[in-house]
One Martini backbone bead per residue (centre of mass of N, CA, C, O) as a GRO file, in nm:
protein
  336
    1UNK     BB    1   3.652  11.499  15.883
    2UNK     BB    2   3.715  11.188  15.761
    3UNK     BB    3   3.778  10.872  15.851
    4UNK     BB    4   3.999  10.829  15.696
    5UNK     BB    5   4.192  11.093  15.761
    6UNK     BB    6   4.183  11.025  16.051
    7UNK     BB    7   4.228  10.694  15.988
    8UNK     BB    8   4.544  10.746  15.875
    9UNK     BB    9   4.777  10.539  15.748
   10UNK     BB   10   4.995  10.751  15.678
   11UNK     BB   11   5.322  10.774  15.786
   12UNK     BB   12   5.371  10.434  15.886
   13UNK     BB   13   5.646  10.368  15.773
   14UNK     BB   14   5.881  10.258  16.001
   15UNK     BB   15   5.829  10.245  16.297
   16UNK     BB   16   5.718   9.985  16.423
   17UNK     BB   17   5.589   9.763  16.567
   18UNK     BB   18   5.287   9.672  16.680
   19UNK     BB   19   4.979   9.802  16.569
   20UNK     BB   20   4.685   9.835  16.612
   21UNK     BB   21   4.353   9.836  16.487
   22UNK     BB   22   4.088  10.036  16.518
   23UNK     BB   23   3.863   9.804  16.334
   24UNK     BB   24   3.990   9.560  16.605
   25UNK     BB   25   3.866   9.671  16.855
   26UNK     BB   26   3.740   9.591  17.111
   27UNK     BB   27   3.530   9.703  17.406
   28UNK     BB   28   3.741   9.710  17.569
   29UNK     BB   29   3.976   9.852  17.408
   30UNK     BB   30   3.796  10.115  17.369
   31UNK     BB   31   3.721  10.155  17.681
   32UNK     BB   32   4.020  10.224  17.744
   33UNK     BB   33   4.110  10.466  17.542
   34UNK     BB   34   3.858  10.659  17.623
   35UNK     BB   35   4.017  10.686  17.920
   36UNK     BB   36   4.286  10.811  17.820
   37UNK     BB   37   4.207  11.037  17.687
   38UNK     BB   38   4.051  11.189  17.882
   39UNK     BB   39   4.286  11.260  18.034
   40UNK     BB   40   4.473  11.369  17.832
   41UNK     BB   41   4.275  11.629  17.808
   42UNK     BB   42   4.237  11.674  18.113
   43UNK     BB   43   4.583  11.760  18.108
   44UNK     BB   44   4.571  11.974  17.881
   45UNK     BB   45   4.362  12.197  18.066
   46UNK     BB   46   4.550  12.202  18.278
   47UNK     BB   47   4.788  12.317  18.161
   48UNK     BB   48   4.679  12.580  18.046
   49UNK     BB   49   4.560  12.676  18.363
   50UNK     BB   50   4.861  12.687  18.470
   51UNK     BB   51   5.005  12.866  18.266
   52UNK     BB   52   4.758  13.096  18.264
   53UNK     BB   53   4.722  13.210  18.572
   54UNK     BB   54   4.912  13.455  18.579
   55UNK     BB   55   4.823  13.645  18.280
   56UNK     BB   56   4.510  13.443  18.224
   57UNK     BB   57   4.255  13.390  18.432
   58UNK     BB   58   3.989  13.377  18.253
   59UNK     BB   59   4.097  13.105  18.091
   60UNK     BB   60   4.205  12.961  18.346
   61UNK     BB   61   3.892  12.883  18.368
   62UNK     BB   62   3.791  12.756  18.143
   63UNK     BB   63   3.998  12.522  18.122
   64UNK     BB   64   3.916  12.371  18.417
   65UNK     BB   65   3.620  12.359  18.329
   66UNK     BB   66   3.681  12.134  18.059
   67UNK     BB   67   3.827  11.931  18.245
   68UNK     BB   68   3.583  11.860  18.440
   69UNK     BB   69   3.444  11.763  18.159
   70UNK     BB   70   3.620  11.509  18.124
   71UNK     BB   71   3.643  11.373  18.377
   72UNK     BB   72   3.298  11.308  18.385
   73UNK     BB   73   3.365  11.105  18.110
   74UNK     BB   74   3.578  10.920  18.262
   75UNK     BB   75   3.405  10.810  18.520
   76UNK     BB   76   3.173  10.692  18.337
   77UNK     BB   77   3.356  10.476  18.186
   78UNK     BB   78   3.487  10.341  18.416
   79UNK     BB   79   3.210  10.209  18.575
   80UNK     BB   80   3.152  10.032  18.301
   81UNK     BB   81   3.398   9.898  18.304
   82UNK     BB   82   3.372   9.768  18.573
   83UNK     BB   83   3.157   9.586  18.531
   84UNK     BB   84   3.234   9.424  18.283
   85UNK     BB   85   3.609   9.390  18.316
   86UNK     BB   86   3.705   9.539  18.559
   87UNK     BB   87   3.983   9.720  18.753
   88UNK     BB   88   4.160   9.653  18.481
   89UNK     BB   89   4.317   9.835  18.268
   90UNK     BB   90   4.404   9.914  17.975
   91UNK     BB   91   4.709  10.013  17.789
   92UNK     BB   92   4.633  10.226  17.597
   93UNK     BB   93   4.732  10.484  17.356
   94UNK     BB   94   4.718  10.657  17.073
   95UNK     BB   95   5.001  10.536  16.959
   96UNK     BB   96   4.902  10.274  16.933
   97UNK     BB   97   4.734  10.341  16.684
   98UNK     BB   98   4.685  10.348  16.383
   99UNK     BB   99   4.672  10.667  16.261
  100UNK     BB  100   4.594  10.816  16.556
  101UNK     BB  101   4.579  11.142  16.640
  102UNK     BB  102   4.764  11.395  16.740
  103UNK     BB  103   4.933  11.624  16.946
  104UNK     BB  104   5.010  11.929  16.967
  105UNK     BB  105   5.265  12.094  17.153
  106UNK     BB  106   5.148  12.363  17.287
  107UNK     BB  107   5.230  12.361  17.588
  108UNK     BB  108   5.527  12.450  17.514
  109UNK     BB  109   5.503  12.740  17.427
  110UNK     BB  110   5.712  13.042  17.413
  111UNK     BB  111   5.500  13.188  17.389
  112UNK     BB  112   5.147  13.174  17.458
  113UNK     BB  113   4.900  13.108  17.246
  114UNK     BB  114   4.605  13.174  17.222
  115UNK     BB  115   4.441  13.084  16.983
  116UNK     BB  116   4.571  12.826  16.926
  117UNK     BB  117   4.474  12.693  17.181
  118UNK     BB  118   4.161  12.752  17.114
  119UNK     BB  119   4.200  12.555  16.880
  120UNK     BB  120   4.289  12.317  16.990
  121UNK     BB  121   4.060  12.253  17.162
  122UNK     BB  122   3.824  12.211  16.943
  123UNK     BB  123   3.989  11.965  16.803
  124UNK     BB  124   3.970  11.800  17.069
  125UNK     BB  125   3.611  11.807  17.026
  126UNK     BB  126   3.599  11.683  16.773
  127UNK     BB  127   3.736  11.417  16.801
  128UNK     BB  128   3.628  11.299  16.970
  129UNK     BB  129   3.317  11.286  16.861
  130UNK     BB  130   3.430  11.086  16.615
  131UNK     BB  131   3.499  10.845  16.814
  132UNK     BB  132   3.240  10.788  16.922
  133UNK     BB  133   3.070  10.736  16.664
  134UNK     BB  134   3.271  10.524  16.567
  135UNK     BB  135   3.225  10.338  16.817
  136UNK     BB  136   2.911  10.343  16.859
  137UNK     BB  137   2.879  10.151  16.587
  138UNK     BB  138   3.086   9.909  16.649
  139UNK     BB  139   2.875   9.804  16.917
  140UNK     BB  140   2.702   9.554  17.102
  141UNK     BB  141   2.694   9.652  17.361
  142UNK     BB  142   2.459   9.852  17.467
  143UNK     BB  143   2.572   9.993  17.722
  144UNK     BB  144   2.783  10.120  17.571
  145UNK     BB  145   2.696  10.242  17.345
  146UNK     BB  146   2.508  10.448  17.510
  147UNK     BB  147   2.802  10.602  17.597
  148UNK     BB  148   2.897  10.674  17.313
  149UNK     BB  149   2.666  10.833  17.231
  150UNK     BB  150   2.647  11.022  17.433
  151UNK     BB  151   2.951  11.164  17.418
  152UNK     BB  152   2.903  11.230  17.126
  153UNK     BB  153   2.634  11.434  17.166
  154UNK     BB  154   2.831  11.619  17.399
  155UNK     BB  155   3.087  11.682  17.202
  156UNK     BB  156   2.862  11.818  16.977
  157UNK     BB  157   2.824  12.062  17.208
  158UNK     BB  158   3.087  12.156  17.365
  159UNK     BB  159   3.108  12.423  17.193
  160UNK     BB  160   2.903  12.557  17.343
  161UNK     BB  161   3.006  12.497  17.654
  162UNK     BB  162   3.221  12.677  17.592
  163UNK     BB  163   3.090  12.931  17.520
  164UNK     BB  164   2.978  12.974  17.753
  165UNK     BB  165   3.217  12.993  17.949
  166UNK     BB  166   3.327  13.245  17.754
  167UNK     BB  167   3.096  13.418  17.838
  168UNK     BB  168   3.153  13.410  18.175
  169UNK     BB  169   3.498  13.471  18.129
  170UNK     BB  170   3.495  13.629  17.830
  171UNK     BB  171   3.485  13.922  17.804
  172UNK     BB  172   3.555  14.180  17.623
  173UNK     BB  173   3.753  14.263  17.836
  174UNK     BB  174   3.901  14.071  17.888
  175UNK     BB  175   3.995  14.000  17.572
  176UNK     BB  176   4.155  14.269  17.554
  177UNK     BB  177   4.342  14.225  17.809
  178UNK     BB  178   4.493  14.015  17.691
  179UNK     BB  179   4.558  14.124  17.426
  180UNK     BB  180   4.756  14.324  17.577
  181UNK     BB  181   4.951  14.088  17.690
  182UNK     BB  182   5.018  13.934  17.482
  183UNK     BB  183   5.161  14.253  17.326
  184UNK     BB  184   5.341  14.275  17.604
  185UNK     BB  185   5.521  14.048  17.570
  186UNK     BB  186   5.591  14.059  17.255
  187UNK     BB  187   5.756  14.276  17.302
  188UNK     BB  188   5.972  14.203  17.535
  189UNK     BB  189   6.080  13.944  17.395
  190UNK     BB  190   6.107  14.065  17.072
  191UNK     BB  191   6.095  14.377  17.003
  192UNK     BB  192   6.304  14.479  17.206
  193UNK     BB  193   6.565  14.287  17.149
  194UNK     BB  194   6.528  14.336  16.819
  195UNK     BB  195   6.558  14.638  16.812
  196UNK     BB  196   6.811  14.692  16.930
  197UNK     BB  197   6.987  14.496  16.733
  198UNK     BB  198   6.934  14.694  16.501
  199UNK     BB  199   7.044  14.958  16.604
  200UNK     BB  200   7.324  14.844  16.661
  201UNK     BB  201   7.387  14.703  16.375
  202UNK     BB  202   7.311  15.014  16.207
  203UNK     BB  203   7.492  15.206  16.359
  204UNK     BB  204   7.765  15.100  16.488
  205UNK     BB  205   7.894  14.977  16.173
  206UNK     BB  206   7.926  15.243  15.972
  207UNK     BB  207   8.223  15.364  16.089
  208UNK     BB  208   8.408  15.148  16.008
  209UNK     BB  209   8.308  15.082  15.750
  210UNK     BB  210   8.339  15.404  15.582
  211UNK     BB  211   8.639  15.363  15.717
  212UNK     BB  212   8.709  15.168  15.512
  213UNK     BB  213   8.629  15.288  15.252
  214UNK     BB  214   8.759  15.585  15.229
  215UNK     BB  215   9.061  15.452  15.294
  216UNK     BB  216   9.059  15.229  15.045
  217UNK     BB  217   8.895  15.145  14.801
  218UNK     BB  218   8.806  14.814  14.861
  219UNK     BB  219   8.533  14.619  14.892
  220UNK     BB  220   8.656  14.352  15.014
  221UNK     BB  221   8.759  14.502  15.271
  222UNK     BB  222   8.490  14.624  15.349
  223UNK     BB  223   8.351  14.366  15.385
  224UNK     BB  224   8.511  14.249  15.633
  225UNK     BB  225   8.477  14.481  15.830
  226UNK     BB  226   8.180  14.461  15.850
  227UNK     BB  227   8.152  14.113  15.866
  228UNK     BB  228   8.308  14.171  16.186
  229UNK     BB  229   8.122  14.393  16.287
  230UNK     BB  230   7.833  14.229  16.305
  231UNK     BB  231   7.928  13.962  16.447
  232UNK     BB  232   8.051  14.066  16.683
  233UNK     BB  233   7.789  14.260  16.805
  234UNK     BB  234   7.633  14.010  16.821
  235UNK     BB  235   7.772  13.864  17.041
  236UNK     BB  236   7.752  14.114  17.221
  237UNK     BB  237   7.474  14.113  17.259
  238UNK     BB  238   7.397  13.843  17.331
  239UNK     BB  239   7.549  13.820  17.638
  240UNK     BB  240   7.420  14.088  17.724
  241UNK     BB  241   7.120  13.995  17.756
  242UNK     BB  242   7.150  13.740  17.908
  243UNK     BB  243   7.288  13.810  18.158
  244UNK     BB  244   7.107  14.121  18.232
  245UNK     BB  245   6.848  13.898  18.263
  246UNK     BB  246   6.599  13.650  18.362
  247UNK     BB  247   6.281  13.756  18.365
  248UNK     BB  248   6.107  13.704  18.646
  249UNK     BB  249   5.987  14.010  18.688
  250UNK     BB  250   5.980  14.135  18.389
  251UNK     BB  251   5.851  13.933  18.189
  252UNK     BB  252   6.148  13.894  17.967
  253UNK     BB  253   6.210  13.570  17.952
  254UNK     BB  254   6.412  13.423  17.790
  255UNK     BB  255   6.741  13.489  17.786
  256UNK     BB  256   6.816  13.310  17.547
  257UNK     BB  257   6.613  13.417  17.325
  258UNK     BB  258   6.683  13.686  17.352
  259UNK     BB  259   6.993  13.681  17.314
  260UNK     BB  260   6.924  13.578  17.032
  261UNK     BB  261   6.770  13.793  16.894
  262UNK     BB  262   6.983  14.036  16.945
  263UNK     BB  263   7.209  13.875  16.765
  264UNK     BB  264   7.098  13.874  16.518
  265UNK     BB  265   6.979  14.162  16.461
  266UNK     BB  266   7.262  14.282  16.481
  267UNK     BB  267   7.366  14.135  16.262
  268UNK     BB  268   7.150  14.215  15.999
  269UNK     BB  269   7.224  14.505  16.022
  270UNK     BB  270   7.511  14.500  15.942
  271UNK     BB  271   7.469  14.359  15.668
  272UNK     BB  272   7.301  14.521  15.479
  273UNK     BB  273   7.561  14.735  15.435
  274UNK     BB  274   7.774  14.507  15.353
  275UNK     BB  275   7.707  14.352  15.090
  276UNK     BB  276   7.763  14.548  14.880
  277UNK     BB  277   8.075  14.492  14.895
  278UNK     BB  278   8.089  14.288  14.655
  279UNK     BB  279   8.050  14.481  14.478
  280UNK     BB  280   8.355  14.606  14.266
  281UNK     BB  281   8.221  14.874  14.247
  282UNK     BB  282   8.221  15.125  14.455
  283UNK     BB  283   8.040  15.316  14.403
  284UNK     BB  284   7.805  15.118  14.369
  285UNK     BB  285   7.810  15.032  14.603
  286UNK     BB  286   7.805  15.328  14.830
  287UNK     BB  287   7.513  15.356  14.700
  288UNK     BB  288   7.390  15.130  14.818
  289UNK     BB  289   7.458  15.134  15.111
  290UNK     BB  290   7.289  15.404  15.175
  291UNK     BB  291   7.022  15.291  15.049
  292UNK     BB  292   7.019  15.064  15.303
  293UNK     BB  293   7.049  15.241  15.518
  294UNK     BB  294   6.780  15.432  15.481
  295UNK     BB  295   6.591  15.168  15.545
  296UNK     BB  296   6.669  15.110  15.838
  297UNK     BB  297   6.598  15.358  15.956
  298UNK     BB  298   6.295  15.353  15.874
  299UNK     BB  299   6.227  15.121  15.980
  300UNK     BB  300   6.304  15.155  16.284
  301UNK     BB  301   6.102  15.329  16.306
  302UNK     BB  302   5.837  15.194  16.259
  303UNK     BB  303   5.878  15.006  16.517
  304UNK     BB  304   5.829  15.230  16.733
  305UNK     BB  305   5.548  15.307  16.624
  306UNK     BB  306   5.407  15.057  16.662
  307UNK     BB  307   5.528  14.937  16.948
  308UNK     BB  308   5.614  15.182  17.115
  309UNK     BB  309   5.472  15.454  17.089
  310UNK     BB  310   5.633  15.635  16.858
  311UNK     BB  311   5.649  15.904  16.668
  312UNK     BB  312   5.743  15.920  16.381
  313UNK     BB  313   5.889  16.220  16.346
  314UNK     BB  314   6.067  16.129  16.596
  315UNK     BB  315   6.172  15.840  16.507
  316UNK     BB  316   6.330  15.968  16.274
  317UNK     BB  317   6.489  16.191  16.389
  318UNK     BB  318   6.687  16.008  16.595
  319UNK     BB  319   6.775  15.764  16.410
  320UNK     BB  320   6.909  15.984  16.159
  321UNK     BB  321   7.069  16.165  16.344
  322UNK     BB  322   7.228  15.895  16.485
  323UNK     BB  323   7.326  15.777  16.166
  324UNK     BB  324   7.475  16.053  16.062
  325UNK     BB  325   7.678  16.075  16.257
  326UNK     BB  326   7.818  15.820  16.240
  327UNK     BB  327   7.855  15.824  15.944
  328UNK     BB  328   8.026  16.119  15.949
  329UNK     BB  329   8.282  15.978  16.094
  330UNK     BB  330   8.370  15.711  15.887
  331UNK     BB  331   8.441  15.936  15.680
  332UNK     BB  332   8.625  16.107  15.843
  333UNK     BB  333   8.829  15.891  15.884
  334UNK     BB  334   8.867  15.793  15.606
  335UNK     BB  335   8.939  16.075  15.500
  336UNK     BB  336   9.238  16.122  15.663
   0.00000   0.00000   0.00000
């Protein structure tokens, strides 16, 4: 990344407020964010340490590792700036700086994505040396430069001493099992109930819509009651499942994150098959909706066999045997 990109001027009109210049900082000013900056950055990688520490301790010593080295980076600024400055710190802070590049706040996100957050780590030591490197050629006191280029020659070396880090801490075993914990977290907290409200809206909404169609033989009367009865199960499913469970125990997170997927997804279920009945020719809608019917109970074998580890001749029998006697129900209802 080119310095002009790093301290793009782009998308600052309308802020508001006066705000620095980067390329207008004095010595102090300089070293006084260089010291905001590794803070910030060494409470970034102590929060990814808190946060993995229960379910990835192996990454969670890696980011601590990270974080230590921060701090002795800090330390070292401290130390100059008290000698030049005294002990008063100047505030500034990167929002301080006009263009100057923000962290993405990835440690909200839940479930924590490991890949992206290691990436994100790579991307805060490329940043740092780079600030170092520009800010090392801009200094005239010896003292500041000699330790603004040590520092970015040590980012820029960083790298590898993640690597060596992640070498001791992140063996093929390890890396193995977090990915083995971080594909049951997503099963868990999306999968199982994304995949619950797909199969309860594909096939509990059947008996109704199948028999308002052949009681009807009216497409629009029958998708209103389609579109109520997909409606409703999604309500009542997303209800059920955040109540159901706190998630402490379970480790299957939000309640309520729960109850939004299975309650979208039972919704979605329902309406696959109701929405052909907006056209008003009944044969073809009635034959497009079984069309759509057949498509969704595959697609749930689908993703039985993929994330439950369930044989998919198995998983096609069960929910085909269970969708084709709801079928044959609202059908056999409709037609009385």
């Amino acid at each position: 990344m080119t310095q002009a990109s790093w301290f793009s001027l782009q998308g600052l009109a309308g802020r508001g407020g006066a705000m620095l210049e980067f390329g207008k900082l004095d010595e102090q000013q300089v070293l006084s964010l260089a010291i905001a900056l590794e803070e910030d950055d060494a409470r970034i990688y102590n929060t990814y340490a808190d946060a993995l520490g229960a379910s990835y301790p192996d990454t969670a010593r890696l980011f601590s590792g990270m974080a230590a080295e921060e701090d002795g980076h800090r330390h070292r600024l401290i130390e100059l700036y008290r000698s030049l400055f005294g002990e008063r710190i100047l505030l500034i802070r990167r929002q301080d700086v006009r263009g100057f590049i923000e962290r993405k706040p990835l440690w909200l996100m839940q479930p924590l994505d490991l890949e992206k957050i290691r990436e994100q780590a790579e991307t805060m030591e490329a940043d740092a040396r780079r600030f170092y490197a520009q800010a090392a050629r801009r200094a005239g006191n010896a003292a500041i430069r000699q330790l603004l280029g040590d520092l970015a020659a040590e980012e820029s070396q960083h790298e590898t001493k993640a690597g060596a880090l992640g070498d001791e801490f992140l063996s093929a075993a390890v890396l193995r099992k977090e990915r083995d914990m971080q594909r049951r977290l997503f099963v868990l907290q999306f999968v199982q109930p994304g995949l619950a409200g797909l199969m309860d809206g594909s096939v509990s909404t059947l008996a109704p819509l199948f028999a308002a169609a052949f009681a009807t033989h009216n497409t629009w009367n029958t998708f209103l009651v389609g579109l109520a009865a997909a409606i409703g199960a999604g309500i009542s499913m997303a209800f059920a499942e955040a109540l159901s469970d706190d998630g402490a125990l379970t480790g299957r997170g939000s309640p309520l994150l729960r109850g939004l997927v299975i309650g979208v997804m039972t919704t979605l279920g329902g309406l696959g098959h109701t929405l052909p009945y907006l056209i008003p020719n009944f044969q073809v809608a009635t034959t497009l909706a079984i069309a759509v019917v057949i498509v969704e109970l595959l697609t749930i074998a689908w993703v039985r066999k993929r994330y439950m580890d369930a044989p998919f001749g198995l998983a096609v029998l069960q929910v085909i045997v269970g969708g084709l006697l709801v079928f044959a129900l609202g059908i056999l209802i409709g037609s009385a």
